[in-house]
N, CA and C atoms as an extended XYZ file, in Angstrom:
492
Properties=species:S:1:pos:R:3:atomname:S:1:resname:S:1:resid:I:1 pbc="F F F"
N      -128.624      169.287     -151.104 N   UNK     1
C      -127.695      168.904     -150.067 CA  UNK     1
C      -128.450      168.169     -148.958 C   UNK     1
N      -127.525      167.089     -148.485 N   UNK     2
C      -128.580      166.133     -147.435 CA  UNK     2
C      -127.364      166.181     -146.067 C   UNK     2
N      -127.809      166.673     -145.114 N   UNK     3
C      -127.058      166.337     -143.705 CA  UNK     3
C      -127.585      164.928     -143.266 C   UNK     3
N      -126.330      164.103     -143.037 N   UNK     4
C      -126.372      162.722     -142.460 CA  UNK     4
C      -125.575      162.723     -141.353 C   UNK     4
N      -126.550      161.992     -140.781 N   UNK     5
C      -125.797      161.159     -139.060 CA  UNK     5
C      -126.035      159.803     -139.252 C   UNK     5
N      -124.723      159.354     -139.128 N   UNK     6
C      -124.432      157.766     -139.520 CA  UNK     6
C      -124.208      157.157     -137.667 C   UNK     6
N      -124.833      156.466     -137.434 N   UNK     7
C      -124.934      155.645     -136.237 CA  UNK     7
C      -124.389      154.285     -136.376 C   UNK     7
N      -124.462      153.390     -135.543 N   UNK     8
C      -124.314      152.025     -135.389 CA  UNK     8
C      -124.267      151.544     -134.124 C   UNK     8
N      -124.791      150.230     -133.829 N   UNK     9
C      -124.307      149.619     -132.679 CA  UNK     9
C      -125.390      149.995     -131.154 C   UNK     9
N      -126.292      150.219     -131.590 N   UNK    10
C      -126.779      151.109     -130.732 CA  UNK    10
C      -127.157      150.197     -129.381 C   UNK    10
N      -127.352      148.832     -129.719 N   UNK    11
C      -127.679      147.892     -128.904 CA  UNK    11
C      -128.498      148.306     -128.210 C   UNK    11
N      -130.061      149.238     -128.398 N   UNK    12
C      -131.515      149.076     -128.023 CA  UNK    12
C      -130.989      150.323     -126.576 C   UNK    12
N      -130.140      151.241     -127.166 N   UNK    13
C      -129.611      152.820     -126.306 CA  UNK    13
C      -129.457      153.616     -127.076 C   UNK    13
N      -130.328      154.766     -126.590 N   UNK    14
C      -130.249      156.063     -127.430 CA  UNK    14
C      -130.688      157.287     -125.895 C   UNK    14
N      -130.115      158.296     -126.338 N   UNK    15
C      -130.146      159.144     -125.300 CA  UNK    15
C      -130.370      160.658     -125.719 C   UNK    15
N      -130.676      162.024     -125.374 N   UNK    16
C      -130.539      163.078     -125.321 CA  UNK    16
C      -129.738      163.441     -125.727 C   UNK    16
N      -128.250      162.560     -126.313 N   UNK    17
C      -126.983      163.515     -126.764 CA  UNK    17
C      -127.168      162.950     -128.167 C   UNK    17
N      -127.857      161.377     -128.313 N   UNK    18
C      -127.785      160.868     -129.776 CA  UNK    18
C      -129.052      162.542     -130.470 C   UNK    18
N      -129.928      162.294     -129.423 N   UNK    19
C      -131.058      162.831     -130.354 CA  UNK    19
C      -131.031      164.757     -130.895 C   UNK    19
N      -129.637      164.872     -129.883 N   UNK    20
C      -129.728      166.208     -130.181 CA  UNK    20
C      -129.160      166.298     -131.960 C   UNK    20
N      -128.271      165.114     -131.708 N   UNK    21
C      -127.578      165.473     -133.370 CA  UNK    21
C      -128.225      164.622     -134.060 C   UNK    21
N      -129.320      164.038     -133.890 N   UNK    22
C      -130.403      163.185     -134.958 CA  UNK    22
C      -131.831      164.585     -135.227 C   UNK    22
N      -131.907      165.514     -134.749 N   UNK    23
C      -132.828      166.772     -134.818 CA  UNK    23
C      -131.544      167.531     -135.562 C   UNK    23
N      -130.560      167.831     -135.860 N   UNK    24
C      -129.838      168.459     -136.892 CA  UNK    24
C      -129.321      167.996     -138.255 C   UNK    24
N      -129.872      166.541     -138.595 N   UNK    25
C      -129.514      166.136     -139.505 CA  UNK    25
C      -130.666      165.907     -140.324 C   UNK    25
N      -130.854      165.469     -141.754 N   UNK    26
C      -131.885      165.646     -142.683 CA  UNK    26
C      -132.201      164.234     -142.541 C   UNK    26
N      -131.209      163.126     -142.632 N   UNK    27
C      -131.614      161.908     -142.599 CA  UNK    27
C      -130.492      160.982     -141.701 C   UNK    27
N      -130.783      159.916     -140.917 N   UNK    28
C      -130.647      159.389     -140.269 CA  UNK    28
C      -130.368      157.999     -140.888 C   UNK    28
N      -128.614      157.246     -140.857 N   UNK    29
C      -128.384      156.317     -141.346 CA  UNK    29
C      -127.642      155.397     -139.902 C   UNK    29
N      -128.452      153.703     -140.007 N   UNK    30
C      -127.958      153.238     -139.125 CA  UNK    30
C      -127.340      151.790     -139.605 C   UNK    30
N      -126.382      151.536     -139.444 N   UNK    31
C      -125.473      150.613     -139.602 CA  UNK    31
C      -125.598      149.288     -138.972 C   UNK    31
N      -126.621      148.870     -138.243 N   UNK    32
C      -126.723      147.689     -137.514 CA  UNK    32
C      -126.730      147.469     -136.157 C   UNK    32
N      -127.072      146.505     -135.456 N   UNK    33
C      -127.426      146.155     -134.105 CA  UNK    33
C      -127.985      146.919     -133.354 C   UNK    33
N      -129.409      147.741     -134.172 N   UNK    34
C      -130.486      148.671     -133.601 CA  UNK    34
C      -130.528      147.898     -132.200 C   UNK    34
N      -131.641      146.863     -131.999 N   UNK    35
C      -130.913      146.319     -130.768 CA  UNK    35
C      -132.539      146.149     -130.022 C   UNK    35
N      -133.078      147.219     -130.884 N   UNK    36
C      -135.158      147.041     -130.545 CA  UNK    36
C      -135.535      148.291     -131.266 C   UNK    36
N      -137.192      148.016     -131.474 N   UNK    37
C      -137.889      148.570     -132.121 CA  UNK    37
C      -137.868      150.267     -131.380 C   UNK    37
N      -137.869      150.468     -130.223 N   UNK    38
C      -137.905      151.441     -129.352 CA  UNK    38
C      -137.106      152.752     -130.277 C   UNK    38
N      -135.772      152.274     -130.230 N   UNK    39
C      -134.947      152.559     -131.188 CA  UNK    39
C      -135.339      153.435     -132.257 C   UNK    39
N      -135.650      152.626     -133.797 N   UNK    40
C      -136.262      152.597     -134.537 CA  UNK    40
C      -137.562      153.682     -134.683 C   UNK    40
N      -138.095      153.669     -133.786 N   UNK    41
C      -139.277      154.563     -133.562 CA  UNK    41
C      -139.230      155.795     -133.270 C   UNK    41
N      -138.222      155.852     -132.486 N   UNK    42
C      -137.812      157.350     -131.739 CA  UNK    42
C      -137.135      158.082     -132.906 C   UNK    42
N      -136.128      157.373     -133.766 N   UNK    43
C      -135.324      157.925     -134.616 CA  UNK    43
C      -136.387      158.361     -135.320 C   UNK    43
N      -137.946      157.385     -135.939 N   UNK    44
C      -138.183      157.456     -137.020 CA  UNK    44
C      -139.132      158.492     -136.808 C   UNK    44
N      -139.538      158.984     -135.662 N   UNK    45
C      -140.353      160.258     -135.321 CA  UNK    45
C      -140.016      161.167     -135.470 C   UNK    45
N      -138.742      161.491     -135.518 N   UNK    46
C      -137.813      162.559     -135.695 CA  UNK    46
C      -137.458      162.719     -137.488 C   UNK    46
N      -136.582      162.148     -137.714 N   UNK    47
C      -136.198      162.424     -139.060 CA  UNK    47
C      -136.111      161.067     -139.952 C   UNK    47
N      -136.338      160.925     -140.994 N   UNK    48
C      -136.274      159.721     -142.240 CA  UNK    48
C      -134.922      159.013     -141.396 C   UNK    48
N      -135.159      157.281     -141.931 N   UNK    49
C      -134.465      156.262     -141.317 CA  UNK    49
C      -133.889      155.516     -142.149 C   UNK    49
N      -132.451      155.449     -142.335 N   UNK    50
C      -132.174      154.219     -143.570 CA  UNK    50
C      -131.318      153.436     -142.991 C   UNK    50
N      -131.804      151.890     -142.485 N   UNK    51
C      -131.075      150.822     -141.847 CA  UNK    51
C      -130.603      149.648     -142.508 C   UNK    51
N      -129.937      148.922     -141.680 N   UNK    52
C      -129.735      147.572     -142.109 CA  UNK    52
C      -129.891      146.769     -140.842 C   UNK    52
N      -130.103      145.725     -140.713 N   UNK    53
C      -129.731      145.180     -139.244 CA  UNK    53
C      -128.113      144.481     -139.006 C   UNK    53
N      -127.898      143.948     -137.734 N   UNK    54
C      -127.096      143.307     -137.557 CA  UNK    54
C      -127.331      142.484     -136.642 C   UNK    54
N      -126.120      141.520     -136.485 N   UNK    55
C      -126.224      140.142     -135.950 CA  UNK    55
C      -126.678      139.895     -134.552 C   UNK    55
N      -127.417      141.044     -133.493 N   UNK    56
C      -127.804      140.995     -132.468 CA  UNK    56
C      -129.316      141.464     -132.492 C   UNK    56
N      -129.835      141.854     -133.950 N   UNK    57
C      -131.149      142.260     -133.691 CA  UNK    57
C      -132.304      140.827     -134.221 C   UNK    57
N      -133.248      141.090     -133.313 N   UNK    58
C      -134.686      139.940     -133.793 CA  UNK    58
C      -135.151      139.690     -134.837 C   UNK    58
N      -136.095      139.314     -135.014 N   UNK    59
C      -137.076      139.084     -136.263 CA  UNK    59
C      -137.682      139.864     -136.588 C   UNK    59
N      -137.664      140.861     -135.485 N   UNK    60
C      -138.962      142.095     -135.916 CA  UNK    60
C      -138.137      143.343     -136.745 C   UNK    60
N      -136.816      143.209     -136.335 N   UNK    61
C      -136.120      144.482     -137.050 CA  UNK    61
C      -135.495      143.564     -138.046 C   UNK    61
N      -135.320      142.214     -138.129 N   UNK    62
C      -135.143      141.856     -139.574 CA  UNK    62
C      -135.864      141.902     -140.780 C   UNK    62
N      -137.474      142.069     -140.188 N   UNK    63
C      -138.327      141.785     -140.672 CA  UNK    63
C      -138.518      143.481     -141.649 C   UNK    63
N      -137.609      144.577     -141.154 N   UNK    64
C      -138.044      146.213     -141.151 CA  UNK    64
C      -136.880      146.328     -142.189 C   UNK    64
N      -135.856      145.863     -141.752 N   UNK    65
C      -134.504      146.232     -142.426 CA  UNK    65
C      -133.790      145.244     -142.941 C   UNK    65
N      -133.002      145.433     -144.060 N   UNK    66
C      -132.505      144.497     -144.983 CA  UNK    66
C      -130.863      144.208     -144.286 C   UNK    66
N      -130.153      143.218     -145.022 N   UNK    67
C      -128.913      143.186     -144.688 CA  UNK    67
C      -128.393      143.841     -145.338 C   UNK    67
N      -128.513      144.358     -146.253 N   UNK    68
C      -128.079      145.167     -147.337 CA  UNK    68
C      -128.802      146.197     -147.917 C   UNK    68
N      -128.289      147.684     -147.669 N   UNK    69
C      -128.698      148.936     -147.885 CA  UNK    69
C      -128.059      149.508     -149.071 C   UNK    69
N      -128.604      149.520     -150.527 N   UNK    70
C      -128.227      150.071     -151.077 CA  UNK    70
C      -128.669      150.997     -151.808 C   UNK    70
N      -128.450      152.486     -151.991 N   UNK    71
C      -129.076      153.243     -152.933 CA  UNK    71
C      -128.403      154.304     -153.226 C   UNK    71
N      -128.897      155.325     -153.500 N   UNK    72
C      -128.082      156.958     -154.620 CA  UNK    72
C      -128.892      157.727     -153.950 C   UNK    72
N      -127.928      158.779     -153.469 N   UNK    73
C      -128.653      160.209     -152.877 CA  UNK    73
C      -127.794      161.093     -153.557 C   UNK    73
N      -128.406      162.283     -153.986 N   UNK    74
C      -127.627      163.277     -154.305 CA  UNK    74
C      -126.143      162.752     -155.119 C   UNK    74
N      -126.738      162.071     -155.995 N   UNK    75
C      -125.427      161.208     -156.812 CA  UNK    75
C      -124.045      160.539     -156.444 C   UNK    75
N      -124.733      159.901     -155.176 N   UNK    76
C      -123.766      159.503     -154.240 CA  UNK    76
C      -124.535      157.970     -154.290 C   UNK    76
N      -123.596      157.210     -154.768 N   UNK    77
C      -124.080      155.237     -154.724 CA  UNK    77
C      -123.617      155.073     -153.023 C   UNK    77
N      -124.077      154.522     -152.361 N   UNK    78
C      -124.142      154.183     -150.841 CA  UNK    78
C      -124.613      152.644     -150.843 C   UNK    78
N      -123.772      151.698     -149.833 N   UNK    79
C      -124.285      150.582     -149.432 CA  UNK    79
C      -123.500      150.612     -148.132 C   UNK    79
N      -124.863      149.956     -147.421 N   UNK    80
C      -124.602      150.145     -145.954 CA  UNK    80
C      -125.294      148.555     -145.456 C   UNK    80
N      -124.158      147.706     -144.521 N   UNK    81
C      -124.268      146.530     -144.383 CA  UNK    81
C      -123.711      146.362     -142.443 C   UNK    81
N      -124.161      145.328     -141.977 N   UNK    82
C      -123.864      145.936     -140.392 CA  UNK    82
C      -122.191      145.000     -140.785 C   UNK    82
N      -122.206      143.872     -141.403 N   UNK    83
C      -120.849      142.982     -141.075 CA  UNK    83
C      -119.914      143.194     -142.240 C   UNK    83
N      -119.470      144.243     -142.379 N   UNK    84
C      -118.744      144.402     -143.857 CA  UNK    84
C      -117.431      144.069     -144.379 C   UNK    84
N      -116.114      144.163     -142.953 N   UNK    85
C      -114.811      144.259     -143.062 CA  UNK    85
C      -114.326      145.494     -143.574 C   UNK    85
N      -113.264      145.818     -144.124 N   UNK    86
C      -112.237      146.549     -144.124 CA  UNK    86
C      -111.806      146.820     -145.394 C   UNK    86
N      -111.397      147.627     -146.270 N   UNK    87
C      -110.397      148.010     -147.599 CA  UNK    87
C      -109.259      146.642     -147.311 C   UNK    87
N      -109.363      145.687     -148.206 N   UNK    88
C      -108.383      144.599     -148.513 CA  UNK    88
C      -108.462      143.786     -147.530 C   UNK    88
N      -109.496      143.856     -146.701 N   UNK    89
C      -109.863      142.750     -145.839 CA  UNK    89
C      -111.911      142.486     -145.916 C   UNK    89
N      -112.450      142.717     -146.751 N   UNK    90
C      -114.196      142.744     -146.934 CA  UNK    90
C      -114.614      141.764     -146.452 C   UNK    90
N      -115.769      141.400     -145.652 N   UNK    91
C      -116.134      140.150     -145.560 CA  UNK    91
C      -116.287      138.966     -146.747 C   UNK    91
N      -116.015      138.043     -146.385 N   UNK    92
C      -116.348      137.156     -147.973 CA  UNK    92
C      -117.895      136.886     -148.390 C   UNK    92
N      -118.825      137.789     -147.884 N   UNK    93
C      -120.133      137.577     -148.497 CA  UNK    93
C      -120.202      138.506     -149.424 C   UNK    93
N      -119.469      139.573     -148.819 N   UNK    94
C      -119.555      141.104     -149.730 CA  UNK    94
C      -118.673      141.365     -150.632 C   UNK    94
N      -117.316      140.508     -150.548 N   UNK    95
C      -116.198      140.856     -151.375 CA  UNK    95
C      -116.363      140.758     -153.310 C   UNK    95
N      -117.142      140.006     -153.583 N   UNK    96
C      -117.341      139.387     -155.107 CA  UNK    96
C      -118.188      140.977     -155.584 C   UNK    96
N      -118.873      140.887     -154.650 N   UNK    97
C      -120.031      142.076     -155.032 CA  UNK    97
C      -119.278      143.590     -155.017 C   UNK    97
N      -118.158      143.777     -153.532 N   UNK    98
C      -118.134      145.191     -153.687 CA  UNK    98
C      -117.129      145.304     -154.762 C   UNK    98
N      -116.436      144.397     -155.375 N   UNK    99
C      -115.430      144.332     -155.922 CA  UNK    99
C      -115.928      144.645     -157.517 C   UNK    99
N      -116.672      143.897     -157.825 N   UNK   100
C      -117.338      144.353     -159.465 CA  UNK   100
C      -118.013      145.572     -159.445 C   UNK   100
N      -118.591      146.242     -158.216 N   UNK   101
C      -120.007      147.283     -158.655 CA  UNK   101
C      -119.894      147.661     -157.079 C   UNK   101
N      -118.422      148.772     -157.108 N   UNK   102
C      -117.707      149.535     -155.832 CA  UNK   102
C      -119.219      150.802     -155.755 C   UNK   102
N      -119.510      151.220     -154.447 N   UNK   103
C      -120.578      152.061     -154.349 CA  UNK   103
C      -119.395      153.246     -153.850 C   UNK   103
N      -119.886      154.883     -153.835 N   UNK   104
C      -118.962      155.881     -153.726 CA  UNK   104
C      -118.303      155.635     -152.211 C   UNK   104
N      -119.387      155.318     -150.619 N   UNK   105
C      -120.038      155.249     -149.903 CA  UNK   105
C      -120.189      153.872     -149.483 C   UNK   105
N      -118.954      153.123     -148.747 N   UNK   106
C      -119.411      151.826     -148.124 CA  UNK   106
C      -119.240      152.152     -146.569 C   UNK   106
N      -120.533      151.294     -145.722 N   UNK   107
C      -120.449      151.960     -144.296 CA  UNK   107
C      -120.498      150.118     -143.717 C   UNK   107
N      -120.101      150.118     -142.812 N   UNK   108
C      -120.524      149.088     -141.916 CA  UNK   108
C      -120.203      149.445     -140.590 C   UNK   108
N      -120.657      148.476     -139.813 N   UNK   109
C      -120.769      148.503     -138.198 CA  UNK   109
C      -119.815      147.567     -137.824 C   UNK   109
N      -120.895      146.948     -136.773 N   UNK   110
C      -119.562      145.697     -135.731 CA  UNK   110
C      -119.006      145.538     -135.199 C   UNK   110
N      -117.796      146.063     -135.560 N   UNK   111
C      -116.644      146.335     -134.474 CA  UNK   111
C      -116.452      146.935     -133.224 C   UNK   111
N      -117.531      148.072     -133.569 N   UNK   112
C      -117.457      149.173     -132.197 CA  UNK   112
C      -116.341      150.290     -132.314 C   UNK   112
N      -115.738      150.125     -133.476 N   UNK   113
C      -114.415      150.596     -133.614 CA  UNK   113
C      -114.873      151.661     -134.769 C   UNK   113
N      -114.395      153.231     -134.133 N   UNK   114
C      -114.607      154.473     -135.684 CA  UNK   114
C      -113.442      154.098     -136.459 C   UNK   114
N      -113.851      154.164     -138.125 N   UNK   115
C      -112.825      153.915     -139.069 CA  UNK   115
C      -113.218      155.258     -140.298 C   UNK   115
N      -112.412      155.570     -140.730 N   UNK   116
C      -112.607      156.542     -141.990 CA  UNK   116
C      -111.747      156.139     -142.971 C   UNK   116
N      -111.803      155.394     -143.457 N   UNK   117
C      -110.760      155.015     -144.494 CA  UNK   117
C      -111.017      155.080     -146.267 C   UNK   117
N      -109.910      155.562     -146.771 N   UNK   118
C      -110.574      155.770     -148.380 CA  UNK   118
C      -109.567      154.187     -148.973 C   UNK   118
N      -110.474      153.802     -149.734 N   UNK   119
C      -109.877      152.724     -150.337 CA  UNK   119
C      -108.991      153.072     -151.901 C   UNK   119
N      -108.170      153.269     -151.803 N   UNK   120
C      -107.553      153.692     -153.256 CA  UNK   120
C      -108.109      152.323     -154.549 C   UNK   120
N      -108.250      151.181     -154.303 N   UNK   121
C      -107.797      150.297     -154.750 CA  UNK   121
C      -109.328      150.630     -155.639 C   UNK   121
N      -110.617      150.499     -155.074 N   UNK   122
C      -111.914      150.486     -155.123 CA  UNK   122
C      -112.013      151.867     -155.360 C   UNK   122
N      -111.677      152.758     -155.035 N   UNK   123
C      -112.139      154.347     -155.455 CA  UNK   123
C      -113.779      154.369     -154.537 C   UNK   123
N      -113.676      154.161     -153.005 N   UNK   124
C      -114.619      154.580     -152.188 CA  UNK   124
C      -114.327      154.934     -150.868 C   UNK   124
N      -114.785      155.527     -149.891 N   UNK   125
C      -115.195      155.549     -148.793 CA  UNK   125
C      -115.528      155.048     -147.921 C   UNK   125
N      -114.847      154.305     -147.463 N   UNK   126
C      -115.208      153.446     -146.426 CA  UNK   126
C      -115.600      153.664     -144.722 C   UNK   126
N      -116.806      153.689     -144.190 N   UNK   127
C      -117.099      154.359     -143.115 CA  UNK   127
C      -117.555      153.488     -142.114 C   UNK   127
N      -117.000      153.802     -140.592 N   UNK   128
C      -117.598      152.547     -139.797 CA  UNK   128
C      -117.663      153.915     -138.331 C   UNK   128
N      -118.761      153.858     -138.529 N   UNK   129
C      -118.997      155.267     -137.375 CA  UNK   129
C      -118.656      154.562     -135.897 C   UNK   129
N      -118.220      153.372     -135.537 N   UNK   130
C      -118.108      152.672     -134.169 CA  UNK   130
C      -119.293      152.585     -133.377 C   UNK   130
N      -119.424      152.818     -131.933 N   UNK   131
C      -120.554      151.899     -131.662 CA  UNK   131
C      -121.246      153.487     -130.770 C   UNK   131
N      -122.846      153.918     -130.613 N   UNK   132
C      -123.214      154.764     -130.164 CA  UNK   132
C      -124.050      154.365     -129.019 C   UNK   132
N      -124.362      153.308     -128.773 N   UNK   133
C      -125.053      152.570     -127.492 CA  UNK   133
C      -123.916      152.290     -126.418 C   UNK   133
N      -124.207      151.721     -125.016 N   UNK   134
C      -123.263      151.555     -124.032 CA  UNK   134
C      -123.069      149.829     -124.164 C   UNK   134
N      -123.440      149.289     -124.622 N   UNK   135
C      -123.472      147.619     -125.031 CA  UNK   135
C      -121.947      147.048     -125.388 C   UNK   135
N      -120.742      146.758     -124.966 N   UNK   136
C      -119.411      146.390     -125.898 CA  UNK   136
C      -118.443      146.863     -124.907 C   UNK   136
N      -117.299      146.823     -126.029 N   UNK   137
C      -115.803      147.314     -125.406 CA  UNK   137
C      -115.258      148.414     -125.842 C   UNK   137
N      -116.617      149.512     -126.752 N   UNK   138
C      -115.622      150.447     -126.737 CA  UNK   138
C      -115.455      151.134     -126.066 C   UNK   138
N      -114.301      151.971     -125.421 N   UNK   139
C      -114.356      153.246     -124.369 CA  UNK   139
C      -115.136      154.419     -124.843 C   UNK   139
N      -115.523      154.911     -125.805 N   UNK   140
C      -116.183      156.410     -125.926 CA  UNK   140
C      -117.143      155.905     -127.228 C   UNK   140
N      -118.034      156.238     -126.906 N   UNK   141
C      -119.679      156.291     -127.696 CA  UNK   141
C      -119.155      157.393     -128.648 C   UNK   141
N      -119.080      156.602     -130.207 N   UNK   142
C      -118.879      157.697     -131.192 CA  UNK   142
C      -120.238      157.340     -132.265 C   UNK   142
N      -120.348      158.860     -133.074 N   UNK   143
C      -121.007      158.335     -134.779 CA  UNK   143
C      -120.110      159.336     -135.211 C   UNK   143
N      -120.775      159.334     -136.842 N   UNK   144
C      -119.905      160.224     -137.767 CA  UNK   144
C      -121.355      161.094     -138.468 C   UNK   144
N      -120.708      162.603     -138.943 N   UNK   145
C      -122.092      163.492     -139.440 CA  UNK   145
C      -121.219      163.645     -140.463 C   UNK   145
N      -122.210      164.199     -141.738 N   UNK   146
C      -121.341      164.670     -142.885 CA  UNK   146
C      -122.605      165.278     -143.847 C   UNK   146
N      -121.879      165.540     -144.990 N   UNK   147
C      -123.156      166.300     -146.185 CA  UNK   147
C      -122.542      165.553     -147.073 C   UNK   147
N      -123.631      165.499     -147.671 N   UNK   148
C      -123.655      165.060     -149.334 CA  UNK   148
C      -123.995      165.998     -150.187 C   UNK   148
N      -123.437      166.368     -151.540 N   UNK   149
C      -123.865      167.848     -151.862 CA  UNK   149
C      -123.397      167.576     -153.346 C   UNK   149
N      -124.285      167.039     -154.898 N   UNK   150
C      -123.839      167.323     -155.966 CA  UNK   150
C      -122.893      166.303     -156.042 C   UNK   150
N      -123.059      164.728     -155.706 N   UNK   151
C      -121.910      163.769     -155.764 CA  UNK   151
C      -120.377      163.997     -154.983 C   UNK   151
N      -120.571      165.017     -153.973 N   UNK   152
C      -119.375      165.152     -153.054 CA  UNK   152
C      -119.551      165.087     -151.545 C   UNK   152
N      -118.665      164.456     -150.879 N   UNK   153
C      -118.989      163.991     -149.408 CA  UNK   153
C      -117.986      165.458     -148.435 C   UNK   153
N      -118.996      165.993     -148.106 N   UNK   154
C      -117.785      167.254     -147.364 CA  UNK   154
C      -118.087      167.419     -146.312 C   UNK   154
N      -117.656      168.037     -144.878 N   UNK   155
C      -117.940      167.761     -143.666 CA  UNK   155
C      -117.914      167.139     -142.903 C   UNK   155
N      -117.158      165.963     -143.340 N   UNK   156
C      -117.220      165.081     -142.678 CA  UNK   156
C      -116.901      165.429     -141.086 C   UNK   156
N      -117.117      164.782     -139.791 N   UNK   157
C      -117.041      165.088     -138.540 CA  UNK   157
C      -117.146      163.841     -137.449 C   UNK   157
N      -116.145      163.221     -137.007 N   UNK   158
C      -116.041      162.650     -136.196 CA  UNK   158
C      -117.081      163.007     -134.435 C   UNK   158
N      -118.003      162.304     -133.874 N   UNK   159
C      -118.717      163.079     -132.944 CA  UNK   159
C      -118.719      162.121     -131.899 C   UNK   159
N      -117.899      162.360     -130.818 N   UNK   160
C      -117.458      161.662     -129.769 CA  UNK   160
C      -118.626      161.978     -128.249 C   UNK   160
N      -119.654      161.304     -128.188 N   UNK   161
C      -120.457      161.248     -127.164 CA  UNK   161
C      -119.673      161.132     -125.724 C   UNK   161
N      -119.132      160.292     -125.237 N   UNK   162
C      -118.680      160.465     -123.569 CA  UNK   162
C      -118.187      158.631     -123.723 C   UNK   162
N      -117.533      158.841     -122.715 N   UNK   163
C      -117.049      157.387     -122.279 CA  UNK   163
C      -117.993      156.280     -121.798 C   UNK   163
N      -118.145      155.385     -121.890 N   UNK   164
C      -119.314      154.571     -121.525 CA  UNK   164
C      -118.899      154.162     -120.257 C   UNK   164
């Protein structure tokens, strides 16, 4: 069993409330627009790091993290991309791909906006934890925690930090 804290958006802010629930989780997944290495470091002192970047980070965290995160934990297929879209709306870079070879586990960022949505069509999970830095328009700093356990996603938990 693996405890995950799914982040995003962090735009180069992390605080005492991210890190209390990044010290309770086994591994640490971030969705894009780390925002600086600072970031990156702090998480990665603490617990294992699995990123992607997004469209506001440098060369140096492009240079660390892929645009595309894909792999199998605990028999769970996962791809994690910062610009992804939506169940029947995907971006058109990703759509050809998620469409032939659906992962259990699709996450993206971006928006700033929390989404939990199951895609019937694709038979996955679609996860967009919204934005956990103060950088944007959303009103309340969210991520999402959950377990993976034997190819099943349980626990899932919406985790609402404070209003920005």
């Amino acid at each position: 069993m693996k405890k995950i804290l799914l982040l995003s958006d962090t735009h180069s802010y992390i605080d005492d409330k991210i890190l209390k629930y990044i010290k309770q989780a086994d591994e640490v997944w971030h969705a894009g627009d780390i925002g600086s290495l600072d970031v990156v470091d702090t998480i990665s002192n603490l617990k294992p790091l699995r990123a992607v970047y997004g469209n506001i980070d440098n060369k140096l965290i492009r240079a660390e993290f892929p645009i595309d995160n894909k792999f199998v934990i605990e028999d769970v297929s996962v791809w994690i991309t910062h610009i992804g879209g939506y169940p029947n709306r995907y971006d058109v870079r990703i759509k050809n791909d998620i469409s032939n070879n659906p992962p259990k586990i699709f996450i993206s960022g971006h928006s700033h906006i929390l989404k939990v949505i199951y895609d019937k069509k694709l038979n996955l999970l679609h996860l967009n934890p919204g934005a956990a830095g103060k950088h944007g328009f959303h009103n309340v700093r969210t991520m999402l925690r959950f377990e993976i356990n034997d190819g099943n996603i349980t626990n899932l938990e919406i985790i609402e930090l404070e209003k920005r």
